[in-house]
N, C-alpha and C positions, 0 to 999 in steps of 0.2 A: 813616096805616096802610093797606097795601095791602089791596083789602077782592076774597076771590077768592068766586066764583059756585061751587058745585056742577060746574058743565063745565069752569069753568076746570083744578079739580081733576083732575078725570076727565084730559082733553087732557095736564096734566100730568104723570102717576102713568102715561099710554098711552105718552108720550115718553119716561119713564123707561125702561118695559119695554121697547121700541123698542131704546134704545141699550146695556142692560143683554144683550137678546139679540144684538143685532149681535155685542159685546165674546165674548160666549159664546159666537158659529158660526165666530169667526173664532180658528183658532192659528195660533203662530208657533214655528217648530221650529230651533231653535240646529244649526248647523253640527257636524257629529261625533253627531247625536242622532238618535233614533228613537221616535214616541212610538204607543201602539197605542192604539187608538179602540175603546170595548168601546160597545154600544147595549143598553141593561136587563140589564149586567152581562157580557153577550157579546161576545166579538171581533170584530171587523168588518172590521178594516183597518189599517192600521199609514201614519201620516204620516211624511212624509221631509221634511230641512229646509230652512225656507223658510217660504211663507203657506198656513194649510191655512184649509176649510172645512170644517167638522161641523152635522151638528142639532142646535140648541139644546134643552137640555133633554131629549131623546133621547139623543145620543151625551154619552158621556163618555171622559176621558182614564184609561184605564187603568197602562200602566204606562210608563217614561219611560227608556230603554236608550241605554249609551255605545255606539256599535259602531266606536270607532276601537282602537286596539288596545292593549290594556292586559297589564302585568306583574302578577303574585303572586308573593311572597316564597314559598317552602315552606320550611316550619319543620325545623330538625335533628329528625332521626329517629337511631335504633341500629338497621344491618341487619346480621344473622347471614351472612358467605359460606358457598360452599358446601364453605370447608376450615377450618369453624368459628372462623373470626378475626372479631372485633365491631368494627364500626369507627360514627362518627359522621358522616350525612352531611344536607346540607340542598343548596337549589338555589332557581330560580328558572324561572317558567313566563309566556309570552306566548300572550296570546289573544285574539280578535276577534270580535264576535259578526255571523255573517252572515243570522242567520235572529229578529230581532227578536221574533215571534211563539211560535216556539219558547224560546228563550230566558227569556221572560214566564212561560209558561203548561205548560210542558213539566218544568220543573225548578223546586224551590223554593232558593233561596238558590244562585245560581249562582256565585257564588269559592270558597263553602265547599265546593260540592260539585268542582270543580275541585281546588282544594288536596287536597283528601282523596285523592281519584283519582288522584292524580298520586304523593302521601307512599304510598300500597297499592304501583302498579306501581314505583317506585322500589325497596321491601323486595322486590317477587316478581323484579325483571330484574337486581338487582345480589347476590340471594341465590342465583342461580343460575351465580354464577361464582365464582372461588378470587380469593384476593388480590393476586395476582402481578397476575392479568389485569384487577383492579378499579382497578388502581392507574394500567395503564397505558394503557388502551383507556377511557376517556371519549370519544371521538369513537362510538365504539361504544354504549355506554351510552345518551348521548343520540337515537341513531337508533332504536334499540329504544324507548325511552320514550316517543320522539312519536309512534312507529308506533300503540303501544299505546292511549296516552292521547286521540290527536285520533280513532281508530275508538270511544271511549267516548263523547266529546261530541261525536258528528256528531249523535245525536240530538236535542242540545239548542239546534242551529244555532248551535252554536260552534265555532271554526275554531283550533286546538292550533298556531299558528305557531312556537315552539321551547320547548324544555326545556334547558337546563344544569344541569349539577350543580357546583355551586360548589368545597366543599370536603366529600374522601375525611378523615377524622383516625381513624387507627389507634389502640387505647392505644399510651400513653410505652413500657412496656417491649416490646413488639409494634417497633415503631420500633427499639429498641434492640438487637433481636434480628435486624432487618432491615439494620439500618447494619453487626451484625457478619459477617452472611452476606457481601455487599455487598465489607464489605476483605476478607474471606477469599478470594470469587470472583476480586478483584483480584489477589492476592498468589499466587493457582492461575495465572492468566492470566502474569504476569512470570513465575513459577517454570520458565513453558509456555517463554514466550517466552527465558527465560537458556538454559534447557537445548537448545533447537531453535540458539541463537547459536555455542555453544560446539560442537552437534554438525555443523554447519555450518563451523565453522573448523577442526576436528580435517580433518574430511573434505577441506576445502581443500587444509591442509598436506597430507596425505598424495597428492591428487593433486599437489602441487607436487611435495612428495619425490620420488613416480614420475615425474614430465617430467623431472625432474632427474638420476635413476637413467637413464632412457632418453637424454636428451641427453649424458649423461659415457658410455653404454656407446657411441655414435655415434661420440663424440672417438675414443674406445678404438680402434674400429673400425676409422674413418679413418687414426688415426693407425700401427695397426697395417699397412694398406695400404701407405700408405705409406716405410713403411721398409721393406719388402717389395721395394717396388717401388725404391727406394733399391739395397738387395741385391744384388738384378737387376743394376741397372743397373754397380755397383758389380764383382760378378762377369764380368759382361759385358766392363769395362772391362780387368778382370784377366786373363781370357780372352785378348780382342784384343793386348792389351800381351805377353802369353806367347808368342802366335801369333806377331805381329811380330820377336821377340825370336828365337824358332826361324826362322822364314826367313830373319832374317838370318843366322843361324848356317849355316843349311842353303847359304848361298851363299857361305860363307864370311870373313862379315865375324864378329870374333870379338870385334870392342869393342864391341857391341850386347850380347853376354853380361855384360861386364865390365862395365859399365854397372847394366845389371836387377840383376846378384850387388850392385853398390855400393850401390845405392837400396834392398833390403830391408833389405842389413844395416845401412845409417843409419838407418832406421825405427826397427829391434828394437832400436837400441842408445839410440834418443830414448825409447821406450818404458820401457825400463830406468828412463831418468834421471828421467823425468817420473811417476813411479808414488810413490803417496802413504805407501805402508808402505816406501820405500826411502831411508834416509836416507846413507846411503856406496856410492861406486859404486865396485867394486873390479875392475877392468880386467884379464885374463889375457894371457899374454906374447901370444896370437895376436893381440890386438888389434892391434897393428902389419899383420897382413890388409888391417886396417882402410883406413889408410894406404894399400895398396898399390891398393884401390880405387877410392881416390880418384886417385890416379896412373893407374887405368884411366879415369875418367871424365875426368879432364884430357887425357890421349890422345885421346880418343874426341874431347873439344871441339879438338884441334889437328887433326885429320883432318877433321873437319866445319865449321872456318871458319880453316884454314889456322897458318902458325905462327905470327903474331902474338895468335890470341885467346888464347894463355895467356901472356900479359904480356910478348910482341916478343921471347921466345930462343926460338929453333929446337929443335926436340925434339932429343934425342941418342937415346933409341932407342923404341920402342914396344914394346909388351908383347904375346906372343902370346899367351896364356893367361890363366888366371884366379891372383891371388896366392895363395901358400901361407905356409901359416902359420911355417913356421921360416925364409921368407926375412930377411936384416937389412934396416938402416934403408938399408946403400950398394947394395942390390941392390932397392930399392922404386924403384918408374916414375916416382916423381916428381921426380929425378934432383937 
C-alpha cells in the first residue's frame, strides 16, 4: 500500500488546482458562436471562435449567442383591413445577431421578443391597406415590415435580414364573393371587347360600301365620258360623210347622193327588222325605192371600178337622180 507523506499530498491537491485552473482560463468557442465573458457578474468582453483565454476564477461565461443567421416561424394571426375584410395571415422572419453583447444584455428572451414585433407590425402595415391591395402587393408588404421591424431591433444588435408573409387566407365566402366579382369583371371585359368587334366591322363595311359607292360612281363617270366622246366622234364622222356627200354633189357627181339616200334607208329599214317588239315587218308599195337604191349604189360601184365590178355586163344606163317611189320594177337601175 502506497504510504503518501503530508507534502506528497499538498504537491498533489497543488497539481490538481494547477490543471483544474489551466482547463478553467482556457475556452474554446465553436464556429458560428459567440460567447460573453462577464468578471463578478459584469460584462467584459465577448469571445469569438476559436481558443480564448479568461481569468480563472474571476471571469466567467456569461451568455453563449448563435450569430449565424436564423429563421422564426410567426404564428397565424387575424388582421382587420382597412375596408374591414378579416383575413388569416402568418409568415416567417430571418435574423442575425451582430452585436452579441447587446443581444445578451439589452433584451430579455430575444425570439420572443422578435416574433412579437414582427406579429404587431404585421396587424399595423397590412391594416392599413384595402384587400384588393393586400392581396396583390406582398412585395410591398414585406419591404414595409423589414423597414419597420430591423429599425425596432437595431437596438438589440440584431440585424432584421427578411420578412415574408407566407399565406393571405380571406374567409370561404369573402373568396366566394371575390371569385364572383372576378367572372363578372371578366364577362364586362368580353361584353367590352364583342361590342368594340362588331362596332369595328359595321364601320368597316360601311367604309367599304362608300369605296364601293365611290369606285361604281368613277365607272359611271368614265363610262359616261366616254360615250360622249364616242358621240363626238360619231357626229363628227356623220358630219364629214355629209360634207363629202355635198361636194360631191356640189360638183356634180350625183351617185355620191344615191349612195348616202341608199345606206340610211338600209339602216332604218335593218332597224325595223331587228327591233324586239316587232314581230311582222309589213313592207309599203314604196319599198321597191328600196330596190332603186340599190341600183343607185350598183351604179355608183360600175363608175368607180369600171363595168365589170357588177358581175362582167356593161351597165345599160345610169341613173340621174334619186328613185322615186311610184317608179316600177322595169324602170329600177338595176336593169
Amino acid at each position: 500500500m502506497l504510504d503518501l507523506s503530508g507534502f506528497d499530498i499538498a504537491v498533489l491537491v497543488l497539481v490538481g488546482v494547477v490543471v483544474v485552473t489551466l482547463f478553467a482560463g482556457i475556452k474554446q468557442v465553436p464556429q458560428g458562436s459567440a460567447y460573453t465573458v462577464e468578471r463578478f457578474g459584469r460584462f467584459t468582453k465577448v469571445l469569438t471562435p476559436g481558443l480564448n483565454l479568461i481569468i480563472p476564477y474571476i471571469d466567467s461565461i456569461g451568455a453563449k449567442l448563435n450569430i449565424m443567421e436564423q429563421v422564426l416561424d410567426v404564428p397565424s394571426q387575424e388582421i382587420i383591413t382597412r375596408d374591414n375584410a378579416t383575413c388569416t395571415v402568418d409568415g416567417v422572419a430571418f435574423y442575425q445577431v451582430l452585436d452579441p453583447a447587446k443581444a445578451a444584455y439589452e433584451i430579455s428572451g430575444l425570439e420572443n421578443a422578435i416574433i412579437n414585433i414582427t406579429m404587431t407590425n404585421i396587424r399595423t402595415v397590412m391594416g392599413s391597406m384595402d384587400l384588393d391591395n393586400l392581396l396583390s402587393n406582398r412585395d410591398e408588404i414585406n419591404t414595409r415590415l423589414l423597414h419597420v421591424v430591423d429599425a425596432a431591433t437595431e437596438a438589440w444588435g440584431v440585424k432584421i435580414t427578411r420578412i415574408e408573409i407566407k399565406d393571405i387566407n380571406p374567409p370561404k365566402d369573402l373568396v366566394d364573393s371575390m371569385a364572383r366579382q372576378m367572372k363578372a369583371e371578366r364577362d364586362k371585359r368580353a361584353s367590352i371587347l364583342e361590342a368594340e368587334g362588331l362596332r369595328q366591322a359595321q364601320i368597316l363595311k360601311a367604309e367599304g360600301e362608300k369605296q364601293s359607292q365611290i369606285l361604281q360612281a368613277e365607272g359611271r363617270r368614265e363610262a359616261a365620258i366616254r360615250d360622249a366622246e364616242a358621240r363626238e366622234r360619231l357626229a363628227e364622222a356623220e358630219a364629214k360623210a355629209t360634207q363629202m356627200v355635198s361636194d360631191a354633189v356640189a360638183q356634180g357627181d350625183v351617185q355620191a347622193l344615191n349612195y348616202f339616200i341608199a345606206d340610211k334607208y338600209t339602216q332604218a329599214l335593218a332597224q325595223f327588222a331587228t327591233s324586239p317588239n316587232q314581230k311582222i315587218l309589213m313592207l309599203p308599195m314604196e319599198a321597191t325605192a328600196l330596190l332603186g337604191s340599190l341600183g343607185g349604189i350598183a351604179e355608183l360601184a360600175r363608175a368607180a371600178f369600171g363595168d365589170d365590178a357588177a358581175g362582167g355586163q356593161p351597165a345599160r344606163r345610169r341613173s340621174t337622180g334619186v328613185p322615186t317611189a311610184g317608179r316600177s320594177d322595169r324602170d329600177s337601175p338595176i336593169g
